[in-house]
C-alpha positions as CSV (number, residue, x, y, z in Angstrom):
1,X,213.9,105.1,-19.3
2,X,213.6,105.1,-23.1
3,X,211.7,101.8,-22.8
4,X,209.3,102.7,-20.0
5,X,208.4,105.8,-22.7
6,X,207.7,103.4,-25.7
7,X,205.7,101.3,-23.3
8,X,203.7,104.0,-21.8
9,X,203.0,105.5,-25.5
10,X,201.8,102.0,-26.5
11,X,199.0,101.8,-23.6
12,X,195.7,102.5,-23.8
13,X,193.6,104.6,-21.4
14,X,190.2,104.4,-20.1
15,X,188.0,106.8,-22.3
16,X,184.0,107.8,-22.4
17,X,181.9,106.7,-25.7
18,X,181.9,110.3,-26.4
19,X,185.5,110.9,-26.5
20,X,185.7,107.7,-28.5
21,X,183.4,109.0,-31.3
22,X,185.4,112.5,-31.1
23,X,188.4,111.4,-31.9
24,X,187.5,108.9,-34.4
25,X,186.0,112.6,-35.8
26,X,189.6,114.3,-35.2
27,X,191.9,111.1,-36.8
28,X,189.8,111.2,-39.9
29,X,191.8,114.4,-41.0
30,X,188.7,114.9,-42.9
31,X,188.2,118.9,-42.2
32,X,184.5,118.9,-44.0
33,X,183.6,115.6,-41.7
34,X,180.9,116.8,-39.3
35,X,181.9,117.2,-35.4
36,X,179.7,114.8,-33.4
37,X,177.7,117.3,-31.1
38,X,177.6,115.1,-27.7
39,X,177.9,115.8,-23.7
40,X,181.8,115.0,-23.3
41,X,184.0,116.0,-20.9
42,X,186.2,118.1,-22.9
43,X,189.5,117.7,-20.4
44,X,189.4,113.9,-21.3
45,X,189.0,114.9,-24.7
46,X,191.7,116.9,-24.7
47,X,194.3,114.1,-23.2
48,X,192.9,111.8,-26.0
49,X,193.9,113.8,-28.4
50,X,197.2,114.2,-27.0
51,X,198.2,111.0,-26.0
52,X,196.5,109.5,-29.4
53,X,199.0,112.0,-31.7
54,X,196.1,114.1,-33.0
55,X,197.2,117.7,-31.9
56,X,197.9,118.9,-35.4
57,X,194.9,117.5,-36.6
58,X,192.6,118.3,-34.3
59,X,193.9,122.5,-35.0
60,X,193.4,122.4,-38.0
61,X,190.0,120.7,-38.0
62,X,189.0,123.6,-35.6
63,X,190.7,126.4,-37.6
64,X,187.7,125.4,-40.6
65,X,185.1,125.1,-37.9
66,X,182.5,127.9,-38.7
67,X,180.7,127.1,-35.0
68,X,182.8,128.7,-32.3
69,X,180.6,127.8,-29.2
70,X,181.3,124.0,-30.0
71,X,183.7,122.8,-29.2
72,X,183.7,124.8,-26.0
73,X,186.3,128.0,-26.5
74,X,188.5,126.2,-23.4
75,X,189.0,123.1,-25.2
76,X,189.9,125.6,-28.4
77,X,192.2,127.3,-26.4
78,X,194.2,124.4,-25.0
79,X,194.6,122.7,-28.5
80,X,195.6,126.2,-29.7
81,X,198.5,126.6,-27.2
82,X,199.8,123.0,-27.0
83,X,199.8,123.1,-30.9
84,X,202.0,126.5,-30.4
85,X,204.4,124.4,-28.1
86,X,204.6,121.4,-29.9
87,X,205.1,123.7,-33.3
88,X,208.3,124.5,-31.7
89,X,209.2,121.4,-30.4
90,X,208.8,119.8,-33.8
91,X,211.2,122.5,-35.6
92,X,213.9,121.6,-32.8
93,X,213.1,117.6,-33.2
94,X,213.6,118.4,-37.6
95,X,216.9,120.3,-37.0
96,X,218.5,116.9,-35.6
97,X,216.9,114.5,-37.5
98,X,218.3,116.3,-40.2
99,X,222.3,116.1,-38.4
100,X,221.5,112.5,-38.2
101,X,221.0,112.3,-41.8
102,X,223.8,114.5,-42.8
103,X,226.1,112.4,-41.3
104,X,224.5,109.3,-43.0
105,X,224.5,110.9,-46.5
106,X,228.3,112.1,-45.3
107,X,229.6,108.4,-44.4
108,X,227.6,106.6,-47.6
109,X,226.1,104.7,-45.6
110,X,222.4,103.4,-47.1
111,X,219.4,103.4,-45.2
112,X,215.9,104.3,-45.2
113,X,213.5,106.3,-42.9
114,X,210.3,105.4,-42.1
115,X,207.2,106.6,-40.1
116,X,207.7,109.6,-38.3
117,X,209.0,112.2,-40.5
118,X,208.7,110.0,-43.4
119,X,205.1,109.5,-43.5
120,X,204.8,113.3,-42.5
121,X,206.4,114.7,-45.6
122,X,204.8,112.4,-48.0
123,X,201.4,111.7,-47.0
124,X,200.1,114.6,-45.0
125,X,198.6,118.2,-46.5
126,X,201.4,119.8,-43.8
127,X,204.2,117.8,-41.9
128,X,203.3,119.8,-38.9
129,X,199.9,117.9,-38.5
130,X,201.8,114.7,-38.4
131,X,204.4,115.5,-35.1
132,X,206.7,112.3,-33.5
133,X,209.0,111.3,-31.3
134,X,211.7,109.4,-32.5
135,X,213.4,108.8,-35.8
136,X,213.5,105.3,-37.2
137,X,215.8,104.3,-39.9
138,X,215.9,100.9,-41.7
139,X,219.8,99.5,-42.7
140,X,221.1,96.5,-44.3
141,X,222.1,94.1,-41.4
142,X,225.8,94.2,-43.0
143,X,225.5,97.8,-42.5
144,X,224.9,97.1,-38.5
145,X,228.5,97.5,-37.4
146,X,228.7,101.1,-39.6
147,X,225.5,102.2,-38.1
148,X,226.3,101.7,-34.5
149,X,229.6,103.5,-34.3
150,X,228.1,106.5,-36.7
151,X,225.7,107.1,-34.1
152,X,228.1,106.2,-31.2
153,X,230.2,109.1,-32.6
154,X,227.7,110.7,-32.4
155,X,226.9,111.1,-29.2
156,X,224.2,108.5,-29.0
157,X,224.2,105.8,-26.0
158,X,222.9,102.9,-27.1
159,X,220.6,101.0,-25.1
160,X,222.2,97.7,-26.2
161,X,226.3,97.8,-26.6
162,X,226.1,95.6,-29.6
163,X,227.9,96.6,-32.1
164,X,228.1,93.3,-34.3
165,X,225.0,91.2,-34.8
166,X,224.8,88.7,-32.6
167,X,225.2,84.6,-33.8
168,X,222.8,83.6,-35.4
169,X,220.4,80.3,-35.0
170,X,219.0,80.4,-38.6
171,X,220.5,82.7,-41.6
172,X,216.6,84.7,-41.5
173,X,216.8,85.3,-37.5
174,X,217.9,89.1,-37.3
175,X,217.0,91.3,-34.4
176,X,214.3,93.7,-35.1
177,X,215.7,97.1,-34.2
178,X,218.5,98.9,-31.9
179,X,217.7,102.0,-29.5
180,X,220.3,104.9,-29.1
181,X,219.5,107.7,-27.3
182,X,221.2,111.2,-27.4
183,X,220.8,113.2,-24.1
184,X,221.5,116.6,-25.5
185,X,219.5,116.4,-28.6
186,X,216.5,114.1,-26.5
187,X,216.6,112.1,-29.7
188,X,215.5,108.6,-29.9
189,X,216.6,106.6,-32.7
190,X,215.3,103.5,-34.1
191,X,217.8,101.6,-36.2
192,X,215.7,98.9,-37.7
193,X,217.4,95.5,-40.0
194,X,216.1,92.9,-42.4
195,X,213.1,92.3,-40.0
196,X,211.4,95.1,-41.7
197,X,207.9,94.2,-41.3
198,X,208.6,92.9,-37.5
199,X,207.5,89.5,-38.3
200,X,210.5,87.9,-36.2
201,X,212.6,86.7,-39.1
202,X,213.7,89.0,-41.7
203,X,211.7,89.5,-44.6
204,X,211.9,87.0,-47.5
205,X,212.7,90.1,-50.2
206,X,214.8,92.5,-48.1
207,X,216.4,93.9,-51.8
208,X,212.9,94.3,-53.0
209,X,212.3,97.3,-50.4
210,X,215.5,99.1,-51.1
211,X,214.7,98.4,-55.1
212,X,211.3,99.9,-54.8
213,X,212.0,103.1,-52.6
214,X,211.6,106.6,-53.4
215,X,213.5,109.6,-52.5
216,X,212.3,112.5,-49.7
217,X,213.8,115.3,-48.5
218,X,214.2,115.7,-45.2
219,X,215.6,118.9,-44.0
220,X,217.4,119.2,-46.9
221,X,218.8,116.2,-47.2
222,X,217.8,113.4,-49.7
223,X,216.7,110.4,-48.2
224,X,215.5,106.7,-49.1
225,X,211.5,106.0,-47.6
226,X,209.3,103.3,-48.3
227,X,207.5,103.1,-51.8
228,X,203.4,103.9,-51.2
229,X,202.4,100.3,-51.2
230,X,205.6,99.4,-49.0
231,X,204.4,102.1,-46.9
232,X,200.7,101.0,-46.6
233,X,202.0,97.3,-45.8
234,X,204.6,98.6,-43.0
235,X,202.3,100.6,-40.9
236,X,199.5,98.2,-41.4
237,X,201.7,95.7,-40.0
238,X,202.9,98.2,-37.3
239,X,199.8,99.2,-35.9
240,X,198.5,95.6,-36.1
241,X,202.0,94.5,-33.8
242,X,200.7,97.3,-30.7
243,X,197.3,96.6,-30.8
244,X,195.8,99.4,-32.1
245,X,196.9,101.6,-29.2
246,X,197.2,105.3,-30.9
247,X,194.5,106.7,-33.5
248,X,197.4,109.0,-35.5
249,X,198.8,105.4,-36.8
250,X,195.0,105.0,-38.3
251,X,195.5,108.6,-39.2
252,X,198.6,108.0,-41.4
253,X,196.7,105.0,-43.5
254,X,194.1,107.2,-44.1
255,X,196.1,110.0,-45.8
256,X,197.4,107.0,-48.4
257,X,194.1,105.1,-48.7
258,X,192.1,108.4,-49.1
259,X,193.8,110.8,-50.5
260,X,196.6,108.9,-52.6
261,X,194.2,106.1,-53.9
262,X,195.2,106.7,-57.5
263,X,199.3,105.9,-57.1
264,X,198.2,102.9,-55.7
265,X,199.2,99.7,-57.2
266,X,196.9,97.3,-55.2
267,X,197.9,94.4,-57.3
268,X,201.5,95.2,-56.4
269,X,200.8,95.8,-52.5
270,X,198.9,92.3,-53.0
271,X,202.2,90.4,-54.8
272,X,204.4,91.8,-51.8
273,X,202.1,90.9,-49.1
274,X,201.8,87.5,-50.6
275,X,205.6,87.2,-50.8
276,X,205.9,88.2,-47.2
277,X,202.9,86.1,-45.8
278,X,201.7,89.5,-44.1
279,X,198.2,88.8,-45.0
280,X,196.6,89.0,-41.4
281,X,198.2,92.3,-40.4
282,X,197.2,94.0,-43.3
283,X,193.7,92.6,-43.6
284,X,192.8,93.5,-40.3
285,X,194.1,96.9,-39.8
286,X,192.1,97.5,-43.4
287,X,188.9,96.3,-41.3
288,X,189.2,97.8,-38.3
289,X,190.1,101.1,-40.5
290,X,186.6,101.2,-42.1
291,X,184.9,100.6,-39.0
292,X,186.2,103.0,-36.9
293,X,186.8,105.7,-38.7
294,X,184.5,104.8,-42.4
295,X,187.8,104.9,-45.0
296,X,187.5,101.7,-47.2
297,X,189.6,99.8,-49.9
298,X,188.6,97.9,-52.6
299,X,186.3,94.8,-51.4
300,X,188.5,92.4,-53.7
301,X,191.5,93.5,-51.9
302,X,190.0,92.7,-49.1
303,X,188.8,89.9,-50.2
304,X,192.2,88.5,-51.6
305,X,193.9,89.7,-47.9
306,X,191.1,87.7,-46.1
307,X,193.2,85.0,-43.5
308,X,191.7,81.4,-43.4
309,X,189.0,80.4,-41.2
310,X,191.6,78.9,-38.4
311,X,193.4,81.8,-38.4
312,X,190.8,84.6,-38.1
313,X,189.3,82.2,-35.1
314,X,192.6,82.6,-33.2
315,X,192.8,86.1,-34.2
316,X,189.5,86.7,-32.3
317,X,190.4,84.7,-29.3
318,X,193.5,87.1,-28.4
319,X,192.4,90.3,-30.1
320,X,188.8,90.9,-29.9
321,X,187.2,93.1,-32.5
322,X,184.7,94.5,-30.3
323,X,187.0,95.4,-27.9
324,X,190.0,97.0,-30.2
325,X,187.0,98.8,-31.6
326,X,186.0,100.2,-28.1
327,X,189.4,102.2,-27.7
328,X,189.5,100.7,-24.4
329,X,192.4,99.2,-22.1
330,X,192.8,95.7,-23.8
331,X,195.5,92.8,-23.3
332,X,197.8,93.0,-26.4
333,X,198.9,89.7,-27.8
334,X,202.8,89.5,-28.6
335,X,202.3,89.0,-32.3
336,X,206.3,88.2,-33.2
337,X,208.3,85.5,-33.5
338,X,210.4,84.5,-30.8
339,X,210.6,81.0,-28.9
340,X,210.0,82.6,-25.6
341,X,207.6,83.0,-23.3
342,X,205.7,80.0,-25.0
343,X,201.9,81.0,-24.5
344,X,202.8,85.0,-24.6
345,X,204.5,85.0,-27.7
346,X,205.3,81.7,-29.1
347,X,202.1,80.1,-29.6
348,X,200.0,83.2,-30.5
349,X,202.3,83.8,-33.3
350,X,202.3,80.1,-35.0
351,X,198.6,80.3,-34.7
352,X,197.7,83.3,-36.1
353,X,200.5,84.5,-37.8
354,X,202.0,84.0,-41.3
355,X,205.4,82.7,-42.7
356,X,205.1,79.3,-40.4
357,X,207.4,76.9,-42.3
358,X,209.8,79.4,-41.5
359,X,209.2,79.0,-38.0
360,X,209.2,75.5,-37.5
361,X,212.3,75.6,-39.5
362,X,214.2,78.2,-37.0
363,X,212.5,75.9,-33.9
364,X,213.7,72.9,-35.3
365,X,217.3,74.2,-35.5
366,X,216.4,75.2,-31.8
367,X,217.0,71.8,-30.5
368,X,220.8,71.8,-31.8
369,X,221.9,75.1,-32.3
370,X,224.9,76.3,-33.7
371,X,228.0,76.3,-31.4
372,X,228.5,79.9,-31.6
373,X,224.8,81.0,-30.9
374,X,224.4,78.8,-27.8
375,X,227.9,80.1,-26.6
376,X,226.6,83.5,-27.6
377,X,222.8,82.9,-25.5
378,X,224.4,81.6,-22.1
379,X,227.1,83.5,-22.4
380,X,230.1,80.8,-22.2
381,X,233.6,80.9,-21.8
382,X,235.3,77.7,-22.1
383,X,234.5,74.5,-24.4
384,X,233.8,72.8,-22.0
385,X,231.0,74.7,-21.1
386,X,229.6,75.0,-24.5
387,X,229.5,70.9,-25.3
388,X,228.0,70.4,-21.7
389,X,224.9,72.6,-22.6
390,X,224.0,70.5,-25.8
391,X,222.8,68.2,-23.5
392,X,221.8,71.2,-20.8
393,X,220.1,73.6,-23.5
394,X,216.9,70.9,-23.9
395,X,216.2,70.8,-20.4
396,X,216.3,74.0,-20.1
397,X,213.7,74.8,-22.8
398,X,211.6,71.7,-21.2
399,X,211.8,73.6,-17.4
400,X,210.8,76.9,-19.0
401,X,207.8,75.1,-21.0
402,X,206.6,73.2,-17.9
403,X,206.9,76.6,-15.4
404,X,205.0,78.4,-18.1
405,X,202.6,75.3,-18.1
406,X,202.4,75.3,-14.3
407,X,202.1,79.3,-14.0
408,X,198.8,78.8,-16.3
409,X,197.5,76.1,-14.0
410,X,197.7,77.6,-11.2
411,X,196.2,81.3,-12.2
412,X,192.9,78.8,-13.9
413,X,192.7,77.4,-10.5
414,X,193.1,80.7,-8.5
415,X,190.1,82.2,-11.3
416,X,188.1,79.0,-9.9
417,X,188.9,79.4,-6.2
418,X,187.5,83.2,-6.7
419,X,184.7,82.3,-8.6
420,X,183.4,79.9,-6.1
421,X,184.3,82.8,-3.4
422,X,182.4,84.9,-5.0
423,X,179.2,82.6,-5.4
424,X,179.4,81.9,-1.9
425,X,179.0,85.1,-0.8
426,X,176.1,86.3,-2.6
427,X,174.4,83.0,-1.9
C-alpha cells in the first residue's frame, strides 16, 4: 500500500494552461507576486494545489490578497478549510516525528533528516507552509542493523525484512533507502544510506555530508540536516530523479535560492557537485527552476554545471524540456543505477548520467560476482548450486537482454502495423 501511495504522489495529472500558470503563481511563495487574472476552473485549481503540496502556500498568498472577488470566495473557502485540516494533521504528524527522534537521540544512534520537516524548519518563513508525509532520515550503512530494530521496536513494519545489508557486488553498491510503516501513528519512514544523492552507488564523500551538517530542532529535539549547499544539491537531485512531478519540491529550492542567497557558498556547492559527478541533476533542475517559476542563480554557476553536448542530447531524448515545462502527464526516465531492466534504467543512466567509471566498474564485476552476492540474488542453498550459476548467471543476463531486445521490436513493429492502419483508413 505504502508503495502504490509514493507512486500515485509521483504522477502527474492532466491540468488546463490556466491552472498551470496559477500554480507556478502559488509555488513561487512570493506573496507580492501578482495573481494571473485568467478563466480557470477553480475545482481543478484547487486539486492542483493539493496534489502539487501548495496548501500552505497558497493561504497565505490569499491571506495578503487585497482583491477578494478573485480568486472566487469558493476557491477561498476550500483552501481555508483544508488548510484548517491539514493544520491539525501536521501538529499530529510533528508529535511522532519527534518520538522517532527521541528515541534516536536516546539509543546514540547518528543520523540525519532531510526534506520534509527539515527543509520546513530551515528554509520556510513558517514550517506550516511547508506540510509532508513521511519522515526520511539518512544513517551510516554500519548503522543499518541499529536502525532497523530501533524502529522494529518501535512498532514499525518494515516493508523489506532486512535487517543486515545485503552482499554486496562492489564495496560503493548500497541500497538507496528502507520503508517502515507504523499503523497507529500512519507514519512512513524513509531510512536512507550512503546513496545519499540516489545516484545508484553511494556517494564518493559519504563523511563529507555528516562533516558539513548543521543542527535543527525538531520538536525539541536536536537533530543533524543537510548544510545549505548539501541541501540545494539533494533536492535538486531529488526532484530531477521523479521528473519534476510536484511544484512544492521547486518550492523548497526557491526558499534557498531566493531568500538564503547570501549563506550560499556557490563555489563550495560547485567543489561537492564536482566530487559527486551530480552535474546534470543540478543543472537542470536550476533551468527548469527559472523557467517555470523566474528564480535564477548566478549564470557562471550555471555555466560551470552545464553537461556536455552528448549528454544534454540524451537528456532531451527521454526528458523533454518542453514537455516537463507543460506540467503535463509525461513518461519518467529511471534516472539510477541499476543493471536491470536494460533500456528502462540501465542504458538511460550510463548515457546521461554522471559517475560512469564507476559503473562500468560495478558491471564489470557483474560478470563474476562475488560468491556470497550471487548466492544472496538467486537465493541458494547448497554449493552446489552457487558454482553451477557462474556458468548459469551469464545466460541469464543474455536471456533478459535479448527479451528486453525482443519486447522493443515487437512494440516498433506493432507502432508500424497501427500506423499503416491508420493511413489506410483515412485514405
Amino acid at each position: 500500500m505504502t508503495m502504490q501511495i509514493e507512486r500515485m504522489r509521483h504522477e502527474r495529472r492532466p491540468i488546463s494552461d490556466a491552472t498551470r500558470a496559477l500554480l507556478c503563481d502559488f509555488a513561487v511563495g512570493d506573496v507580492a507576486r501578482p495573481l494571473h487574472r485568467l478563466e480557470a476552473d477553480w475545482q481543478e485549481v484547487f486539486r492542483g494545489v493539493c496534489r502539487n503540496g501548495l496548501l500552505g502556500l497558497t493561504h497565505r498568498y490569499l491571506k495578503h490578497q487585497e482583491t477578494p472577488d478573485y480568486p472566487p470566495p469558493a476557491f477561498r473557502q476550500w483552501v481555508h478549510q483544508a488548510y484548517r485540516f491539514d493544520a491539525v494533521r501536521m501538529a499530529l504528524r510533528y508529535g511522532h516525528v519527534g518520538q522517532v527522534l527521541s528515541r534516536f537521540l536516546e539509543s546514540g544512534l547518528d543520523c540525519m533528516i532531510v526534506k520534509g520537516p527539515a527543509v520546513a524548519l530551515v528554509l520556510y518563513p513558517d514550517p506550516a507552509l511547508r506540510p509532508f508525509n513521511d519522515l526520511d532520515l539518512i544513517v551510516r550503512e554500519r548503522d543499518w542493523p541499529a536502525a532497523h530494530q530501533l524502529l522494529v521496536e518501535m512498532g514499525f513494519h518494515p516493508e523489506e525484512n532486512m535487517p543486515q545489508p545485503p552482499p554486496k557486488l562492489v564495496p560503493q553498491a548500497v541500497l538507496h533507502e528502507l520503508k517502515y510503516w507504523h499503523p497507529e501513528m500512519r507514519l512512513l519512514v524513509e531510512v536512507h544510506y550512503d546513496d545519499i544523492l540516489n545516484a545508484g552507488l553511494a556517494s564518493r564523500d559519504v563523511e563529507g555530508f555528516w562533516q558539513r551538517a548543521t543542527t535543527i530542532e525538531v520538536e525539541g529535539v536536536p537533530v543533524k540536516g543537510l548544510s545549505l549547499e548539501d541541501q540545494l544539491i539533494h533536492l535538486c537531485v531529488h526532484l530531477h530523479y521523479h521528473g519534476y512531478t510536484r511544484l512544492n519540491a521547486f518550492s523548497d529550492i526557491v526558499f534557498i535560492v531566493r531568500d538564503h542567497a547570501e549563506q550560499l557558498d556557490w563555489e563550495r556547492l560547485l567543489e561537492i557537485v564536482g566530487v559527486e559527478e551530480a552535474q546534470v541533476g543540478v543543472y537542470y533542475t536550476l533551468c527548469f527552476l527559472e523557467k517555470l517559476l523566474g528564480v535564477k542563480v548566478p549564470g557562471n554557476v550555471l555555466a560551470a554545471l552545464r553537461p556536455d553536448r552528448f549528454r544534454r542530447w540524451w537528456h532531451e531524448r527521454y526528458m523533454p524540456e518542453e514537455k516537463v515545462l507543460s506540467l503535463q502527464p509525461m513518461p519518467r526516465p529511471d534516472f539510477s543505477f541499476y543493471f536491470l531492466p536494460v533500456f528502462k534504467r540501465l542504458l538511460p543512466d550510463l548515457l546521461v548520467m554522471g559517475r560512469r567509471r564507476d559503473k562500468l566498474h560495478c558491471l564489470a564485476h557483474l560478470l563474476l560476482p562475488p560468491r556470497d552476492w550471487l548466492k544472496y540474488y538467486y537465493s541458494l542453498e547448497a554449493g552446489w548450486q552457487v558454482s553451477l550459476h557462474y556458468l548459469l548467471h551469464p545466460l541469464k543476463l543474455a536471456f533478459h537482454l535479448g527479451e528486453e531486445i525482443l519486447g522493443k521490436l515487437g512494440l516498433a513493429i506493432r507502432r508500424v502495423f497501427i500506423k499503416k492502419v491508420s493511413e489506410s483508413s483515412l485514405a
